[in-house]
N, C-alpha and C positions, 0 to 999 in steps of 0.2 A: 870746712866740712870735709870726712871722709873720704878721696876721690873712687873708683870704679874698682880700680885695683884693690883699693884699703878695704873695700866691701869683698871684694872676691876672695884675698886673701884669706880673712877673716872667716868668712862661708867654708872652706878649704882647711885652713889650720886654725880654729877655733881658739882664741885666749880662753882657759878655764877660771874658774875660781877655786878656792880651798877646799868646797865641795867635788871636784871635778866635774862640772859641768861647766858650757859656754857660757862668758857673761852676756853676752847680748842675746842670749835664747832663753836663758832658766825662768827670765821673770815675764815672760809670755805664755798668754794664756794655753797656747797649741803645744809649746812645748810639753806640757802636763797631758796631755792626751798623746804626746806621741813617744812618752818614755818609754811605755812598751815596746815599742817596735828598738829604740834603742839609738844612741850619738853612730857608734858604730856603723851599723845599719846604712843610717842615711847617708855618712860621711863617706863607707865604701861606696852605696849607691852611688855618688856624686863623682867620683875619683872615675869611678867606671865609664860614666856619663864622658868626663872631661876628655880622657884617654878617647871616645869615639868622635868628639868633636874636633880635636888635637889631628887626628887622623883624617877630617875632610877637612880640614884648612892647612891640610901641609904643603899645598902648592903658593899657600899664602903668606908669606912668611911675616906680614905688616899684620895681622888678624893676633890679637891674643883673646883666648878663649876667658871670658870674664863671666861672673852671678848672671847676668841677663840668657849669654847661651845656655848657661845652663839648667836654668828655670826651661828654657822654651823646649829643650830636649826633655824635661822629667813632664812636663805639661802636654807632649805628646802621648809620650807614653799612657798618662795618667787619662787622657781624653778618650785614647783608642782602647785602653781595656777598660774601662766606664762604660763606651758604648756612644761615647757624646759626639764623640765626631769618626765618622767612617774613615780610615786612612791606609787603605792596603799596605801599601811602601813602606811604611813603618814596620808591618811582620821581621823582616829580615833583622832589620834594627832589635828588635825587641827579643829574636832569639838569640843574639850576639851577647845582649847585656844580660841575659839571665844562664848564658853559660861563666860568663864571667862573673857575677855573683856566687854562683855557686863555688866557684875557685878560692874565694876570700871565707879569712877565718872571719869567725862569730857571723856570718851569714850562708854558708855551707851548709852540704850535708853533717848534720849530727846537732844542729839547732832548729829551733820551733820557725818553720819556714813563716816569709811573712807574702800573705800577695804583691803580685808586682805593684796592683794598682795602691793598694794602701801604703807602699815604700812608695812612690811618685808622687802620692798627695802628700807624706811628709815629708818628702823633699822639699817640695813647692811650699809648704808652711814654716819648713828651716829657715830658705833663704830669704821670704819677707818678712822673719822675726827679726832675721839678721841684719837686715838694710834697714829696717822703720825702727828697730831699737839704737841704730847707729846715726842715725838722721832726724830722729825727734829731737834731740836739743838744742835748746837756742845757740848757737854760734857767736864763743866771747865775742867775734867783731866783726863787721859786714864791710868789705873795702867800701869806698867811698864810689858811685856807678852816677857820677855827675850826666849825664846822657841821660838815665831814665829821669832824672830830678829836674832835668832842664825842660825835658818834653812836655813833665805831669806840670810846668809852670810855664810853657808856653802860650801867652795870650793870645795868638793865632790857630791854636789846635781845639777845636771843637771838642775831641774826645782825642784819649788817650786808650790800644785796647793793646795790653801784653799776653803773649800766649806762652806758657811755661810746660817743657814737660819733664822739669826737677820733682821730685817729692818733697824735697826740705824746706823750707820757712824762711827761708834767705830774702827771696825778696820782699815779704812781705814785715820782715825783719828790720830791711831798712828803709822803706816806703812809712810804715810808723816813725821810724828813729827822725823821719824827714819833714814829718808834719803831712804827709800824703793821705792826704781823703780818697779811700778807693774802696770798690767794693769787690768781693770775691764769690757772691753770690750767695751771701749765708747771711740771715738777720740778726738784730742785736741781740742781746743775751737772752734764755726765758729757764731760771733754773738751772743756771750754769753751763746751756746749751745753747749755741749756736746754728740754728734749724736752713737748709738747704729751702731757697727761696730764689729758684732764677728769674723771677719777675723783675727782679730788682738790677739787673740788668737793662734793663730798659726804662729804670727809674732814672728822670733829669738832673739826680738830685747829687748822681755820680759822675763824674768827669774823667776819671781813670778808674777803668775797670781789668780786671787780673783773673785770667783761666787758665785752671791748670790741666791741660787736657790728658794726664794722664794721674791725678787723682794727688793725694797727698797724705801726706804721715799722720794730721791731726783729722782728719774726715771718718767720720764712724760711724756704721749703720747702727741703728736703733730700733728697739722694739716701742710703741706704746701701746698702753691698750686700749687708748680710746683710736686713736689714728692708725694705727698700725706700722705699718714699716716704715722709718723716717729717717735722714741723714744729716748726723749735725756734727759740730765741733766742740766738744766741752771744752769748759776752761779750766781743766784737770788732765791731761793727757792717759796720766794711772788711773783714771776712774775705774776705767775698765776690769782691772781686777780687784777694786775693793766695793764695789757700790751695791748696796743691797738692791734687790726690785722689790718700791715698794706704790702700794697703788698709785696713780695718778703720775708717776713718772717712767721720765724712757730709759732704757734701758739696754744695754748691749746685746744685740744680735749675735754678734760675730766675736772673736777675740783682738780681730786684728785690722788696722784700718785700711781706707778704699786706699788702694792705689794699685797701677800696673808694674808687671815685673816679666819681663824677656824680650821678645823680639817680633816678632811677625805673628805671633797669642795677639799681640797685642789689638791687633786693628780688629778683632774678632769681638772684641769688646766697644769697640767704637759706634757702635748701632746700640746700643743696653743701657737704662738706666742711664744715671747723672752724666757720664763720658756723652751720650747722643746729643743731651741738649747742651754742652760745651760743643762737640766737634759742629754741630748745625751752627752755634755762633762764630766759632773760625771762619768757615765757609762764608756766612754772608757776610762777614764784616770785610774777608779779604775782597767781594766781591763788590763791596762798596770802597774799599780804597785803592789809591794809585801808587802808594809804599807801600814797601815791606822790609825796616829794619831786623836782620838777624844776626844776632852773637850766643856763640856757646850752645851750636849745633853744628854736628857733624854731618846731619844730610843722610844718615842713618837711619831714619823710619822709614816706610817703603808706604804708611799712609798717609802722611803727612807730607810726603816729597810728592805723591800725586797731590794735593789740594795744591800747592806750589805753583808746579806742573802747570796745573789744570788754569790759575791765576794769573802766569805769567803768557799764556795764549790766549786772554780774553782781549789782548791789546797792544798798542803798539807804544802805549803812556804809561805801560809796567814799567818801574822799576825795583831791584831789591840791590839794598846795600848790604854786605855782608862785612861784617866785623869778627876778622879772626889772626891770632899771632903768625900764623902761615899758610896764606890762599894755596898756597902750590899741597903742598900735605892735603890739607882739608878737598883740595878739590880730587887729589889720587884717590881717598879715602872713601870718600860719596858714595850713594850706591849705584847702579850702572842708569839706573831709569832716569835721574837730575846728571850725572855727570857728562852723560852724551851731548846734554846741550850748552853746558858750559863753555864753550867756545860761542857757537851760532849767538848766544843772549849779550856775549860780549863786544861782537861787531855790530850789533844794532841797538848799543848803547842802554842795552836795559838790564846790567849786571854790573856790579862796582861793586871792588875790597877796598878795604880798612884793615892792614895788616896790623891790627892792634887785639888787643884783649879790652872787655866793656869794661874795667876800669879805668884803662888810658884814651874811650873813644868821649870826645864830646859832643856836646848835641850840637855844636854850632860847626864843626867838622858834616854831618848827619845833613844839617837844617841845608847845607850848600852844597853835597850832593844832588838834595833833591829838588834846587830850582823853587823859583816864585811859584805859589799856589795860585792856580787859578783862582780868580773868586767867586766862582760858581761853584766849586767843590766845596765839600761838607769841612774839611779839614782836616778829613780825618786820616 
């Protein structure tokens, strides 16, 4: 799959087609509504963006400014001249970028100005055409991640709960390829739709359960008309731009699917809609268990390294094993709120690496970290 760079890249120098337009944007829906404002447009928007975030991380020189900053910078913008969220601080900010727009051709004096705030929401519609059109496709091949295959066939684990904040289909790409019974919250088909049904999380009937607390490329609001607003999975991903609405079926809301995109927007969304009743299952399930395996995070969320936080002080029988190809990186990298404690959690034995990547970690590596299960615990 595409990594972080191959997204930002791409957001930034656009491959066209023989039409000149981006291929990862033409055939979204948003793209069509925001041809007016124009590729140009957005693209200096963007460049201009990056240029002021370039400039507060240049005492950083380990920070590269990637699609995530720069969603969260146009997502300001676009919040405080909306009105949606009050942000003085940002003024200054906001007269810098609109003198520097105005410097750049095709968005200068002597073209049809466009408002800041409607350049900031097509920004922010750019760059999730760009990442979900680059992330929807099945991945020729899924490394082989024996660890989660040994956990979901551990006769001693009660329940199995993976918390993912990928948008791509990767693991659930290889949890089928594996024979893995799991559920992700979404019922079986009704109409080539898979309807958002968290009850089913607490159905017996699932043993490994899969939340992806920051949304994912095939999730799409829907319209019905008997039900109204609904969230489901088709099993078309193009539906969305060819599906007539016709009675009695749901139908697209939106152009473009649930998922989050930037930085610190992010946690703002964690109270709303389907993310609330995911992050309310992180939370209790962390607070029901005594692990916490993590691979292929950087410690980079600032809401999610509180729930952490908040789990590894509820006790002194925390443990979290972290599987990553370089603790020492990984742990410089963290953000300051988890990386302060990184020593303290290490001398009272409730912090262990796996200088590995979760292809090379295995569960019976995992299983002897964390010690004989009491048997009074759930297992989980």
């Amino acid at each position: 799959m595409p990594s972080t760079k191959d997204i930002t890249d791409q957001v930034l120098s656009p491959g066209l087609d023989n039409t000149g337009q981006p291929v990862h944007w033409q055939a979204s829906e948003s793209a069509a509504r925001d041809r007016e404002i124009g590729l140009d447009r957005i693209l200096g928007f963007l460049h201009c963006l990056k240029q002021e975030v370039d400039r507060y991380y240049a005492g950083h020189p380990e920070h590269y400014t990637d699609y995530e900053d720069l969603y969260y910078a146009a997502s300001q913008i676009h919040d405080s001249e909306r009105g949606e969220y009050d942000n003085p601080a940002i003024l200054p900010f906001i007269e810098r970028i609109q003198t520097e727009l105005r410097a750049l051709p095709n968005i200068g004096p002597g073209e049809t100005e466009i408002p800041l705030q409607a350049l900031a929401a097509a920004a922010t519609r750019y760059i999730r055409d760009i990442v979900w059109q680059m992330l929807i496709g099945k991945p020729e091949s899924v490394d082989p991640m024996a660890s989660i295959k040994g956990a979901c066939e551990d006769p001693q684990l009660q329940r199995i709960d993976l918390f993912s904040l990928n948008h791509d289909m990767v693991l659930e790409r290889y949890m089928e390829s594996q024979g893995i019974a799991f559920t992700e919250g979404f019922d079986a088909p009704r109409q080539g739709i898979r309807y958002w049904n968290p009850d089913l999380f607490k159905s017996p009937d699932f043993h490994v359960r899969l939340f992806k607390l920051h949304g994912s490329v095939n999730w799409f609001r829907l319209h019905d008309d008997h039900y109204g607003e609904l969230i489901g999975i088709p099993a078309n991903w193009k539906y969305q731009k060819n599906l007539n609405a016709r009675p009695g079926t749901a139908h697209p809301a939106e152009g473009a699917p649930l998922f989050l995109a930037g930085t610190f927007n992010k946690m703002l969304q964690y109270i709303n809609d389907i993310y609330a009743d995911l992050h309310y299952q992180f939370r209790y399930t962390l607070r029901e268990s005594r692990h916490l395996f993590v691979c292929g995070y950087s410690f980079g969320d600032k809401g999610i390294n509180t729930r952490i936080i908040e789990w590894m002080h509820q006790g002194d029988d925390k443990l979290m094993i972290v599987a990553h190809p370089d603790p020492e990186d990984m742990k410089l990298k963290a953000r300051p709120g988890i990386a302060r404690y990184w020593e303290s959690w290490q001398e009272q034995g409730k912090v262990c690496f796996l200088p590995k990547g979760i292809e090379e970690v295995s569960w019976e590596e995992i299983r002897q970290r964390c010690g004989p299960t009491p048997a009074s615990a759930d297992g989980t």
